[in-house]
C-alpha positions in Angstrom: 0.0 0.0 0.0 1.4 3.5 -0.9 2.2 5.6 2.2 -0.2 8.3 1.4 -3.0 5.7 1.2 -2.0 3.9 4.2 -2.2 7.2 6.1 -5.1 8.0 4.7 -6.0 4.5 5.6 -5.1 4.9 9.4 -7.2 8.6 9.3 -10.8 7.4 8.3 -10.3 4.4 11.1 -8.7 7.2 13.6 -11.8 9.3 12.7 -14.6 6.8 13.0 -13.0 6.3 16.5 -13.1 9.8 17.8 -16.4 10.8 16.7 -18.5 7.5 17.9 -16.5 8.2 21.2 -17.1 12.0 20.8 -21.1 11.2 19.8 -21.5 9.5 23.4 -20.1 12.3 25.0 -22.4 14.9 23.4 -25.4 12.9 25.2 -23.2 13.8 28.2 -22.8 17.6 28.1 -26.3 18.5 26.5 -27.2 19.3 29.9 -28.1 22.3 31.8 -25.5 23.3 35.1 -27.0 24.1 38.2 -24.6 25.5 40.0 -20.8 26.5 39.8 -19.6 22.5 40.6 -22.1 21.4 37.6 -20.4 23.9 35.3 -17.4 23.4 36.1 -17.3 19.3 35.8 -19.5 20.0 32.3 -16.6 22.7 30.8 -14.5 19.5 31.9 -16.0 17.2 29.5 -17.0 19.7 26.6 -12.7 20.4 26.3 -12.8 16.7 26.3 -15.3 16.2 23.7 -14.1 19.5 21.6 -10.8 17.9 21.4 -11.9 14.9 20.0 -14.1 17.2 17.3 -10.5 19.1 16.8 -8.4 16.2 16.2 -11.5 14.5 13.4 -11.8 17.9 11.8 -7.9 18.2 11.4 -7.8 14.4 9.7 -10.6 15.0 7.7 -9.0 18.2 6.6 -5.8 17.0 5.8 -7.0 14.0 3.9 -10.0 15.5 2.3 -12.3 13.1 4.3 -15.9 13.9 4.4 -17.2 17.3 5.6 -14.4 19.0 6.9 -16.5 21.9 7.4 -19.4 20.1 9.4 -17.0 18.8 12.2 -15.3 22.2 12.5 -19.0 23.6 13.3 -20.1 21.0 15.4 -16.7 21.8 17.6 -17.7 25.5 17.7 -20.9 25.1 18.3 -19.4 23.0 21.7 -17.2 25.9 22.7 -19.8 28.2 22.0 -22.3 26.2 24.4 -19.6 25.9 27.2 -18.8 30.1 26.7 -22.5 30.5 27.3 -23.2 28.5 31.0 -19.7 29.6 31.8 -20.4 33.1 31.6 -23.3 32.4 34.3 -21.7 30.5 37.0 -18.0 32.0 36.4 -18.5 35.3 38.3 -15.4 35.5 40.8 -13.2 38.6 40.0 -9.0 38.9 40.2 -10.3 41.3 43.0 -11.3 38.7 45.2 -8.5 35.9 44.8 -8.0 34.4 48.2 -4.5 35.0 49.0 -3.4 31.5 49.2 -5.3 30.2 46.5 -5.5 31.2 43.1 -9.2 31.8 42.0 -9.9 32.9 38.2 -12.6 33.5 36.6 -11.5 31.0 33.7 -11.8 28.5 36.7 -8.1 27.4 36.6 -9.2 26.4 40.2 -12.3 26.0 42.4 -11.9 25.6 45.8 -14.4 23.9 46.4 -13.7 20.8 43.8 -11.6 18.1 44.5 -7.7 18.4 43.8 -7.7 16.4 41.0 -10.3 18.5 38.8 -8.7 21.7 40.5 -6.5 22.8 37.5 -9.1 21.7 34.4 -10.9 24.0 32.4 -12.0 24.8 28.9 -9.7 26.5 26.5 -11.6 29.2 25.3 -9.1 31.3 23.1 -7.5 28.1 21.3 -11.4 27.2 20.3 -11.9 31.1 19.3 -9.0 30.6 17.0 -11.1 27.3 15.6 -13.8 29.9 15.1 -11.9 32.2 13.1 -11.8 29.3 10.5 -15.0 29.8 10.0 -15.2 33.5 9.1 -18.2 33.4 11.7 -16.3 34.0 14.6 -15.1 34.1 17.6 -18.9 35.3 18.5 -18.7 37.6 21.4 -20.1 35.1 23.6 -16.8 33.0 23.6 -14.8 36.1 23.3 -15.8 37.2 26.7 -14.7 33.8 28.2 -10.7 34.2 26.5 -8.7 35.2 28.9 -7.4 38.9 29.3 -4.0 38.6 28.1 -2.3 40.7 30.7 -3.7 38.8 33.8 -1.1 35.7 32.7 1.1 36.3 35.4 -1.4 35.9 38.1 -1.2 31.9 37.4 1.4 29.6 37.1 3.6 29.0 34.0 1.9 25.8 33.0 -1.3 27.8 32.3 0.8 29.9 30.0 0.0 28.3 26.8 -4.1 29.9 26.6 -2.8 33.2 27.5 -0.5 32.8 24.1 -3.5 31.8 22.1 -5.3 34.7 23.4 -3.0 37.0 22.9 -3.1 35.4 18.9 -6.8 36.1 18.7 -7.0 39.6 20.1 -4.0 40.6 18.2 -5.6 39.5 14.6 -9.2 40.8 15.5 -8.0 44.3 16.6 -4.6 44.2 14.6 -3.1 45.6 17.8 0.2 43.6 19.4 -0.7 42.2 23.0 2.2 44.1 25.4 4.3 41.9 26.8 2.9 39.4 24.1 7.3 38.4 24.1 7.1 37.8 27.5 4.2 35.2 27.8 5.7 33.1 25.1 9.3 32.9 26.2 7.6 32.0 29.8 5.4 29.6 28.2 8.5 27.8 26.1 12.1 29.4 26.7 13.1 26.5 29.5 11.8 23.5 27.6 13.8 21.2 24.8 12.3 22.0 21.6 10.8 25.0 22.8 12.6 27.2 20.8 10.5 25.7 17.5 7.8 27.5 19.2 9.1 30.2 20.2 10.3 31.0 16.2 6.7 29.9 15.4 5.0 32.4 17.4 7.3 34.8 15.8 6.5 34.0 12.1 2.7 34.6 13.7 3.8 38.0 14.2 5.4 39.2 11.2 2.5 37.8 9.2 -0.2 39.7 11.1 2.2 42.9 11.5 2.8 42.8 7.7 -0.6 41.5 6.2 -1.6 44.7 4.4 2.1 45.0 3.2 2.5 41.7 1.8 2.9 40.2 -1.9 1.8 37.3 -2.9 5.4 36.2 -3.3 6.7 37.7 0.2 3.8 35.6 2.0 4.1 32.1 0.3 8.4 32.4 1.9 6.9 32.9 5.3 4.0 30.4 4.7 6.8 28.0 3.7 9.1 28.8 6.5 5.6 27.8 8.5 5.4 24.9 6.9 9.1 23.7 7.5 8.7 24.7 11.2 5.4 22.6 11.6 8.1 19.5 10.7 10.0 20.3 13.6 7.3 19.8 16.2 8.0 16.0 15.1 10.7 16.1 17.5 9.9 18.3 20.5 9.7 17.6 23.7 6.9 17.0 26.1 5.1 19.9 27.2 5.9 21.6 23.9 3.0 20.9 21.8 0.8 18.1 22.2 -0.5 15.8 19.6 -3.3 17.4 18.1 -0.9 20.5 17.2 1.5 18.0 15.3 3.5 15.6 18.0 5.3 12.9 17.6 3.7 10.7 14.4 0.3 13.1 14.8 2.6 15.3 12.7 1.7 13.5 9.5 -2.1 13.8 10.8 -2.5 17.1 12.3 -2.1 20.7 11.1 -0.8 24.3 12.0 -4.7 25.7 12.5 -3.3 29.0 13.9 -0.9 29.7 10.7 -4.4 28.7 8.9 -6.6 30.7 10.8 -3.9 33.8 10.6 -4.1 33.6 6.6 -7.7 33.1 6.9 -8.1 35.9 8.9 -5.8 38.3 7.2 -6.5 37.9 3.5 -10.4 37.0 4.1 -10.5 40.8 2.2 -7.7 39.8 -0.8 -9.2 36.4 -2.7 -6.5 36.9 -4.7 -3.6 36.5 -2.5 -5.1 34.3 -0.8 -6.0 31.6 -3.3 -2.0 32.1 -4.3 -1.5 30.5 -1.2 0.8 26.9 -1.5 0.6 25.0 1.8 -1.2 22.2 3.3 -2.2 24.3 6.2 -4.3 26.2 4.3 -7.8 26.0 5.1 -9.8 26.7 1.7 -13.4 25.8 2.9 
């Protein structure tokens, strides 16, 4: 069998796995929360289940398998649901932070939850950047659940990695550079093996979305391909820099870069042109 084809191969079965699995869960988190411990334990299993939705929709994307498009909404429409009952039972303020325990309002931790759960919660501003695929999106429901960029150094480092993709979103819907947007992702990758590929990543981010109305069709396809080549890399970082859904180990051959796709989506949605002069397989053309 060619490799392509045994890939592809691998993808439908990988796929048909996730979503029957992701299916059950849906019965799962179609409920209603109560109270704060009911939302919390339900954001739990809707990152669960939107993960799951990721990971198919990235497969189906890269291997042209079925409707792309259909399990990109149906993960939306999952963050969109959890952004909504969040935004009612998620009230505490940085104001009010017991001293000895942090307290956010993204519900990094509940003090009233077991340990274990204490540090679980739903990524809103990775699933705004799924949005933005979409041209729809982020609605401001789920916008007002990202996390406020500057408030990253209130948590510990290992929380770092949604105030990075927040700081992504805001800075490609207002066009604005996040301050200290340097300093969050050096804290988030500067002390890890590998984490330098991110770090250059991130940076490639930037000069795309500082340069977007300056760009030629020509200047954007070498950074598009420098994107590409650093995508390869994440093959061989180490743990903790990316995890498998953002190109890991062998999930590299399966996955995608969705925030280079969602920053050409996002900046050129306005130039067809450019746009459609785009050569990568991170580009998202639905």
């Amino acid at each position: 069998m060619a490799k392509g084809r045994k890939h592809q191969f691998i993808a439908i079965k990988v796929i048909e796995d996730l979503e029957e699995i992701a299916s059950a869960s849906l019965q799962r988190i179609s409920t209603e929360p109560t109270d704060r411990r009911e939302a919390y334990v339900l954001a739990v299993n809707s990152w669960s289940t939107f993960s799951m939705l990721m990971s198919s929709f990235q497969l189906r994307w890269r291997y042209k398998i079925g409707d792309a498009a259909k399990t990109l909404q149906d993960a939306c429409d999952i963050s969109n649901n959890t952004a909504r009952f969040w935004r009612r039972f998620a009230k505490m303020s940085y104001t009010n932070i017991p001293t000895d325990r942090p307290y956010t309002p993204d519900g990094i931790r509940w003090t009233e939850l077991p340990e274990s759960q204490g540090a679980v919660r739903f990524q809103f501003a990775t699933a705004a950047l799924l949005e933005i695929l979409t041209l729809k999106g982020p609605t401001e429901e789920l916008m007002n659940c990202v996390p406020t960029p500057n408030d990253w150094k209130l948590l510990p480092d290992r929380y770092a990695s949604s105030y990075v993709d927040s700081g992504l979103v805001i800075y490609l819907i207002t066009g604005k550079r996040p301050k200290g947007w340097d300093e969050i992702i050096g804290s988030r990758y500067r002390d890890l093996d590998g984490g330098d590929t991110a770090i250059r990543t991130y940076n490639l981010y930037d000069r795309i979305i500082h340069d977007r109305k300056k760009l030629t069709a020509d200047g954007l396809q070498r950074l598009v391909e420098e994107g590409d080549k650093l995508f390869l890399e994440r093959a061989n970082a180490s743990e903790g820099v990316f995890t498998a859904w953002e190109g890991k180990d062998q999930c590299n051959v399966q996955c995608l870069d969705f925030r280079l796709a969602a920053i050409l989506k996002h900046c050129f949605r306005d130039d067809p042109n450019i746009y459609a002069s785009i050569k990568s397989v991170h580009k998202y053309s639905r």
